[in-house]
ZADO-1210 file (C-alpha; in nm, 4 decimals, padded with zeros to 6 digits):
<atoms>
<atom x="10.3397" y="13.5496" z="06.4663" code="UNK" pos="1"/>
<atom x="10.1019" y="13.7111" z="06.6225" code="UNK" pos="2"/>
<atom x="09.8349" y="13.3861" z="06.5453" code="UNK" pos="3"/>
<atom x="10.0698" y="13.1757" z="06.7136" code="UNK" pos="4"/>
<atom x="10.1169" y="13.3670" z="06.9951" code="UNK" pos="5"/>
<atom x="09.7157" y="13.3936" z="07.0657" code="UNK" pos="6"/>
<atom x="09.7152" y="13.0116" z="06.9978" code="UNK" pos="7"/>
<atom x="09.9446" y="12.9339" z="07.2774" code="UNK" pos="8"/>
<atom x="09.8076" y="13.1864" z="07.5161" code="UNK" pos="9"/>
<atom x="09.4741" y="13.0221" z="07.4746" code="UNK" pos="10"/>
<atom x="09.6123" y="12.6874" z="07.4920" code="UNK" pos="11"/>
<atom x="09.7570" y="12.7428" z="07.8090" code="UNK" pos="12"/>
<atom x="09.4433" y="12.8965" z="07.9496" code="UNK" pos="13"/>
<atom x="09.2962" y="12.5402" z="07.8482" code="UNK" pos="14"/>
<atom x="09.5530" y="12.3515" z="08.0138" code="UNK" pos="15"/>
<atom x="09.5198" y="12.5632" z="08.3258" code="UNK" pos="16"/>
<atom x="09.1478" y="12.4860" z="08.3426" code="UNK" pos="17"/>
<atom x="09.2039" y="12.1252" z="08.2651" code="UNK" pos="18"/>
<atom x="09.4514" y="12.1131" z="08.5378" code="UNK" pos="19"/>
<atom x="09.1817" y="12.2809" z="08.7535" code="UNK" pos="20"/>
<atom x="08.9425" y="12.0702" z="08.7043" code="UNK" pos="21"/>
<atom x="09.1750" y="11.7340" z="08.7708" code="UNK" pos="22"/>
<atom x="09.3445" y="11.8341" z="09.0534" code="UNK" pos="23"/>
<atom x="09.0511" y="12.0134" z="09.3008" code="UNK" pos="24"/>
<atom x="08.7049" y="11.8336" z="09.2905" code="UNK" pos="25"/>
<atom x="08.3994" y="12.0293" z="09.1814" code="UNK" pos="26"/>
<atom x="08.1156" y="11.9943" z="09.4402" code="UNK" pos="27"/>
<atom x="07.7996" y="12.0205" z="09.1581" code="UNK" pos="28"/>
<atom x="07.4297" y="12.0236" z="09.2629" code="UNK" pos="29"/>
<atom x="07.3042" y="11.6765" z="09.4489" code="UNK" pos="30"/>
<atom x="07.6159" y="11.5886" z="09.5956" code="UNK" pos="31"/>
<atom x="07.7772" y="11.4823" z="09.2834" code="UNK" pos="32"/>
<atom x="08.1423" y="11.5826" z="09.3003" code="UNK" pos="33"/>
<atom x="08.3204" y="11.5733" z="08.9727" code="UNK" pos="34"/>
<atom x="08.7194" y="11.4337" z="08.9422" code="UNK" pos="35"/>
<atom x="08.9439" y="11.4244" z="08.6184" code="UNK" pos="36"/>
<atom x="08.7627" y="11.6763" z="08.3500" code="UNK" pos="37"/>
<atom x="08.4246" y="11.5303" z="08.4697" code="UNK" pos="38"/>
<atom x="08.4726" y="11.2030" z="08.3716" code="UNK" pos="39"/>
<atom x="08.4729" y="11.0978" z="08.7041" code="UNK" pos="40"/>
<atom x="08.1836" y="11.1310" z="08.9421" code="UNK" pos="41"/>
<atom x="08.1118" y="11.0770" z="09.3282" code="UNK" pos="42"/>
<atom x="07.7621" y="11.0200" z="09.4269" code="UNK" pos="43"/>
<atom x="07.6652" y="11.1668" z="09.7400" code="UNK" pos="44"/>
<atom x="07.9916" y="10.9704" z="09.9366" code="UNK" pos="45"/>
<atom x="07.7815" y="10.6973" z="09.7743" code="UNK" pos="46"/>
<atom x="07.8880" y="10.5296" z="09.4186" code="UNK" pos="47"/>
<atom x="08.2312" y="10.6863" z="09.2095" code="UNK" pos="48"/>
<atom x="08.1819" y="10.5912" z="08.8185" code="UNK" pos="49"/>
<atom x="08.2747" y="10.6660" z="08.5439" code="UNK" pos="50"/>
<atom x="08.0541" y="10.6996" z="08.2144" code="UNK" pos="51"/>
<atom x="08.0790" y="10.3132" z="08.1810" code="UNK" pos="52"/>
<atom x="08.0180" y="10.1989" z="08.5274" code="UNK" pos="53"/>
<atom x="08.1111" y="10.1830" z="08.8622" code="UNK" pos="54"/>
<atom x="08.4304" y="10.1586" z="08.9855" code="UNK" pos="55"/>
<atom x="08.3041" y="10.1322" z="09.3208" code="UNK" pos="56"/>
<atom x="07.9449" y="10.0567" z="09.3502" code="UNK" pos="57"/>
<atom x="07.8720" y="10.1474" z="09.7387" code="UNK" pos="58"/>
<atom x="08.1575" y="10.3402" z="09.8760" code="UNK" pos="59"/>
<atom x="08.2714" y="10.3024" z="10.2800" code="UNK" pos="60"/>
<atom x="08.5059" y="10.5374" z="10.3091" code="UNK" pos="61"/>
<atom x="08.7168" y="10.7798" z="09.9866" code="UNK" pos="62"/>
<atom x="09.0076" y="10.9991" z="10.0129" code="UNK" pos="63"/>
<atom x="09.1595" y="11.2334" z="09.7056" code="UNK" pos="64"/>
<atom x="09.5396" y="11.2629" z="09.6402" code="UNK" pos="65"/>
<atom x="09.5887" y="11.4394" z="09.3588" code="UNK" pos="66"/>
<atom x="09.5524" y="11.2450" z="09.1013" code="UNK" pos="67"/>
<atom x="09.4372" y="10.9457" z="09.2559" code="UNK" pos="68"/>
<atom x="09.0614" y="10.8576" z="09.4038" code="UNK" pos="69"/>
<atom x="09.1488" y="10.5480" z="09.6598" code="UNK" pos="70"/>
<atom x="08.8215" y="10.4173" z="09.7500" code="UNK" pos="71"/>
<atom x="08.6827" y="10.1087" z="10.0214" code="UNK" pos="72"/>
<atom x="08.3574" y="09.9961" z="09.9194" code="UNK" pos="73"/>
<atom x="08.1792" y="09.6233" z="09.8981" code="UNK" pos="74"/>
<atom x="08.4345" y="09.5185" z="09.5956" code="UNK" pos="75"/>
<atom x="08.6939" y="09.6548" z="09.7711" code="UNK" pos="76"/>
<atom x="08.9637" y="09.8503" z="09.7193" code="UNK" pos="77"/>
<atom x="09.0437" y="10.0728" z="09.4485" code="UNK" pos="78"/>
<atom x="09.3178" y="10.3674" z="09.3164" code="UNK" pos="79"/>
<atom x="09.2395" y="10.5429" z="09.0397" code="UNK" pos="80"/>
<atom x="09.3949" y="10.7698" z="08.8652" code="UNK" pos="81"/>
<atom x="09.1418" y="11.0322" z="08.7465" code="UNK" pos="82"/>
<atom x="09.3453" y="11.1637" z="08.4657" code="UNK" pos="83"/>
<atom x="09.2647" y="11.1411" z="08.1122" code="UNK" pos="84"/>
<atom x="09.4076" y="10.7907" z="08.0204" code="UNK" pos="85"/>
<atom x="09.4597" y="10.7265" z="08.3747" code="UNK" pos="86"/>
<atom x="09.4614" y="10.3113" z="08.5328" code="UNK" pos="87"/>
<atom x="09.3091" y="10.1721" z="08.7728" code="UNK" pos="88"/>
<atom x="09.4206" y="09.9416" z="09.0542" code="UNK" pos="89"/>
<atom x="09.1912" y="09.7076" z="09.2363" code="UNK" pos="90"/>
<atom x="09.2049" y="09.4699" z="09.4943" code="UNK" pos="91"/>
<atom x="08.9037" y="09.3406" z="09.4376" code="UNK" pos="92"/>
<atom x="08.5969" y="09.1404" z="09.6473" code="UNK" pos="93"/>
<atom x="08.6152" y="08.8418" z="09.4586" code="UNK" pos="94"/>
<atom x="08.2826" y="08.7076" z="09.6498" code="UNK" pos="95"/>
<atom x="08.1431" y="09.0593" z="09.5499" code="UNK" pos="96"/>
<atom x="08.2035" y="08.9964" z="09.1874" code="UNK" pos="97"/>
<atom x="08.0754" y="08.6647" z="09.1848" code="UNK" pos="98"/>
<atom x="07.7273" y="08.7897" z="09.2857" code="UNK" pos="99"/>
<atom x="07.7428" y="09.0520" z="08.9614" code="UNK" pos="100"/>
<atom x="07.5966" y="09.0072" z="08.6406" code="UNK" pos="101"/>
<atom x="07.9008" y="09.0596" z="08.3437" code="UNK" pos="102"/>
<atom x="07.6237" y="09.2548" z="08.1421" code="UNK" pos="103"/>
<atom x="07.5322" y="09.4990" z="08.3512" code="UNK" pos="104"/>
<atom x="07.6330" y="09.8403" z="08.3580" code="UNK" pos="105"/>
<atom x="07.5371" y="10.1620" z="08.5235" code="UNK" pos="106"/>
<atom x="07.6846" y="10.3479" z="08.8063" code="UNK" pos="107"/>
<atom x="07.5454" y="10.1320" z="09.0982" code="UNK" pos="108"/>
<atom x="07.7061" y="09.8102" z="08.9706" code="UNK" pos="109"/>
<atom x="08.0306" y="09.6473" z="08.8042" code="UNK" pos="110"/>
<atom x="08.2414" y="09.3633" z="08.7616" code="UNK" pos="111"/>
<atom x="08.5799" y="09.2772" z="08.6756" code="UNK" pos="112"/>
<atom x="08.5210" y="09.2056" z="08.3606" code="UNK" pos="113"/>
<atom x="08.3419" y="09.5053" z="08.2788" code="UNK" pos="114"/>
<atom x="08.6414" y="09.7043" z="08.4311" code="UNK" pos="115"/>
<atom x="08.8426" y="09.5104" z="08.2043" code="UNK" pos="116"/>
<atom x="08.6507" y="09.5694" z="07.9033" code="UNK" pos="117"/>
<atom x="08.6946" y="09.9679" z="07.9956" code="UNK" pos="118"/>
<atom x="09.0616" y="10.0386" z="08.0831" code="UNK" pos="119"/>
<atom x="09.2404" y="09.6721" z="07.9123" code="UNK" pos="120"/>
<atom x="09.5794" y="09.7128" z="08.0154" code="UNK" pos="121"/>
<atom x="09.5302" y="10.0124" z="08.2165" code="UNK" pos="122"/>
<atom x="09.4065" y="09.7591" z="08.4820" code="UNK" pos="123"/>
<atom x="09.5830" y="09.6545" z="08.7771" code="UNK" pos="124"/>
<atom x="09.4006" y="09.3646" z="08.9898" code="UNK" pos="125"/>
<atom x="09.5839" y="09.2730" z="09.3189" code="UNK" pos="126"/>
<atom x="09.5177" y="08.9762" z="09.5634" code="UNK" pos="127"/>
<atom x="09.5229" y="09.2173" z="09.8865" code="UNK" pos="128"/>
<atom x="09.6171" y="09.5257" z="10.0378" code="UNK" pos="129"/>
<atom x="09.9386" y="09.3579" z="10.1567" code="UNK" pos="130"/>
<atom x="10.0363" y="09.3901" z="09.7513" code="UNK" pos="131"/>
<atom x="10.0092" y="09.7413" z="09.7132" code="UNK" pos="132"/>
<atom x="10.2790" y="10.0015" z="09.7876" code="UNK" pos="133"/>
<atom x="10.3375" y="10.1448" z="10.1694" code="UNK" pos="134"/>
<atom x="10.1917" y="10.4577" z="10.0710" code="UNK" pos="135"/>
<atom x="09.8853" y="10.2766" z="09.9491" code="UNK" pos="136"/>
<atom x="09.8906" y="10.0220" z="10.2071" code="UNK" pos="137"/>
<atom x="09.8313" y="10.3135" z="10.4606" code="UNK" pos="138"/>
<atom x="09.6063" y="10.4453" z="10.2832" code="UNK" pos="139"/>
<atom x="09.4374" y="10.1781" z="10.2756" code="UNK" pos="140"/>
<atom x="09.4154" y="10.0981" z="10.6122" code="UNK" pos="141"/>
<atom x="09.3185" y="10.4429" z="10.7229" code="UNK" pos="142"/>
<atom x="09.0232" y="10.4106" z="10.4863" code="UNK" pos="143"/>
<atom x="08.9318" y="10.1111" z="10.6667" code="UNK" pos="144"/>
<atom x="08.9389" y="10.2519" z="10.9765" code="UNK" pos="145"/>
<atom x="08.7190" y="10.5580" z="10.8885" code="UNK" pos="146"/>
<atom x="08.4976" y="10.3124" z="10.7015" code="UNK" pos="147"/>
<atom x="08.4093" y="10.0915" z="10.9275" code="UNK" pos="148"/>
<atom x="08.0727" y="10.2247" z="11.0633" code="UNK" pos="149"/>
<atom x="07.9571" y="10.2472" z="10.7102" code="UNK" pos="150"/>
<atom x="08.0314" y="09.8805" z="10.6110" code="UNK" pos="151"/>
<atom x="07.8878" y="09.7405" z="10.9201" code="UNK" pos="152"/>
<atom x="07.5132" y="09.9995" z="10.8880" code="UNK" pos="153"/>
<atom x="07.5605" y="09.8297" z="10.5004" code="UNK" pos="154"/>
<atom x="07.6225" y="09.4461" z="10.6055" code="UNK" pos="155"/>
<atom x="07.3403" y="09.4888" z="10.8888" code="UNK" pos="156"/>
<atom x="07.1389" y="09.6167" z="10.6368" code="UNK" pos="157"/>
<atom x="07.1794" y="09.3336" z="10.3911" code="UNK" pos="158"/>
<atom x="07.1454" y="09.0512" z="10.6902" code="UNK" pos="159"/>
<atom x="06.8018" y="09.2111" z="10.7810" code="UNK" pos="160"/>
<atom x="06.6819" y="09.1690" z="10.4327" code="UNK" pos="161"/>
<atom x="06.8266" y="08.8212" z="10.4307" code="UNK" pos="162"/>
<atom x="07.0095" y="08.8337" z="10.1649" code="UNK" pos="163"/>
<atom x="07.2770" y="08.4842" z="10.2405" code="UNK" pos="164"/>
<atom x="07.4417" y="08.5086" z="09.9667" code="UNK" pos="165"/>
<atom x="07.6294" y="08.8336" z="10.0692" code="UNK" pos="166"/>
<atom x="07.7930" y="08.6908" z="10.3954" code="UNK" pos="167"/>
<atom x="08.0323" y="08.5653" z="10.1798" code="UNK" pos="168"/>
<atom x="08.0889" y="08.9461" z="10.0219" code="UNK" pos="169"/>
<atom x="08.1346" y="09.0881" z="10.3923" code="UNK" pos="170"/>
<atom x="08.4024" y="08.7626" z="10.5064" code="UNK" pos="171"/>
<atom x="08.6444" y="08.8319" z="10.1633" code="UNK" pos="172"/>
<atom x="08.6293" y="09.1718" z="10.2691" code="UNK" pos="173"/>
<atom x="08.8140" y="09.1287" z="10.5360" code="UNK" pos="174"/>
<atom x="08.9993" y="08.8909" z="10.4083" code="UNK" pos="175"/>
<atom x="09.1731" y="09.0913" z="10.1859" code="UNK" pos="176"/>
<atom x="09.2286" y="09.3482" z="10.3967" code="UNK" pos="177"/>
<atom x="09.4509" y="09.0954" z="10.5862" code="UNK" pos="178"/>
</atoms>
C-alpha cells in the first residue's frame, strides 16, 4: 500500500512538471525558448524545430496558445501542437519548398517531405489560410500583420543579394495568405 501510494504521488509530481514544461515556455540561455518537454525549440524569434528539422526555417512573426505554436515564416504558415505526439498543420510556401533540397535536415531548413517523413499522418497540409478554422484564420492574420516588417527586412535582404529565384517564394506568400 504504502509503495503504491509513493508511486502515484511521484507520478503526479511528474505529470505536474511535464505539464509545466508544455504549457509555459522556458526562456534558456541564447534566446532559445523551449515548448512541449523540450522537444520543441525557438531560436532567438528566429527558426522553431524540432530534433529533426525545422518546422519553420526563418520565422516573421509566432504566437503560443497553449498547446499550439502558430508560426508565419518564408514556408508559411504553421500550428503545431507541441505535445508529445502532437500534429502539425501547414499551409505551406509551395515556391519555398521547391527551392529546398528533400535531404537536408537541420534546424535552418525543411521541406514537405521531410515534415512528412517526421509526423506521417500527424500532418495536415492546407492550400491557404482561407482553409483553416476562424480561430486560426485570425490568428493567422494577426501574425501577418505583426510580421510584416520582418518579411519585407528578409525579402529586401534576399533581392540585394540577388537571389531571383526567391521572388517567386515572397509572391506565393501572399498568395496564400489570400
Amino acid at each position: 500500500m504504502k509503495k503504491a501510494v509513493i508511486s502515484i504521488f511521484f507520478l503526479g509530481i511528474v505529470m505536474l512538471f511535464g505539464y509545466v514544461l508544455i504549457v509555459y515556455p522556458t526562456p534558456i540561455i541564447d534566446h532559445v525558448q523551449h515548448y512541449g518537454l523540450f522537444n520543441y525549440k525557438m531560436y532567438s524569434d528566429i527558426s522553431f524545430s524540432n530534433s529533426y528539422c525545422a518546422i519553420e526555417p526563418h520565422v516573421f512573426a509566432y504566437e503560443f496558445h497553449a498547446p499550439y505554436m502558430y508560426t508565419y515564416g518564408v514556408s508559411g504558415y504553421c500550428k503545431t501542437n507541441v505535445f508529445i505526439f502532437g500534429g502539425v498543420e501547414k499551409i505551406p510556401n509551395l515556391a519555398y519548398d521547391a527551392q529546398q533540397e528533400n535531404d537536408s535536415t537541420g534546424m535552418f531548413s525543411t521541406s514537405i517531405n521531410m515534415l512528412q517523413n517526421y509526423y506521417g499522418s500527424r500532418l495536415s497540409l492546407k492550400k491557404s489560410v482561407r482553409n483553416a478554422s476562424v480561430k486560426d484564420e485570425k490568428i493567422y492574420k494577426k501574425l501577418q500583420k505583426i510580421g510584416e516588417k520582418n518579411k519585407n527586412a528578409y525579402f529586401n535582404n534576399i533581392k540585394k543579394k540577388n537571389m531571383k529565384n526567391f521572388i517567386k517564394v515572397e509572391r506565393n506568400l501572399v498568395e496564400i495568405t489570400k
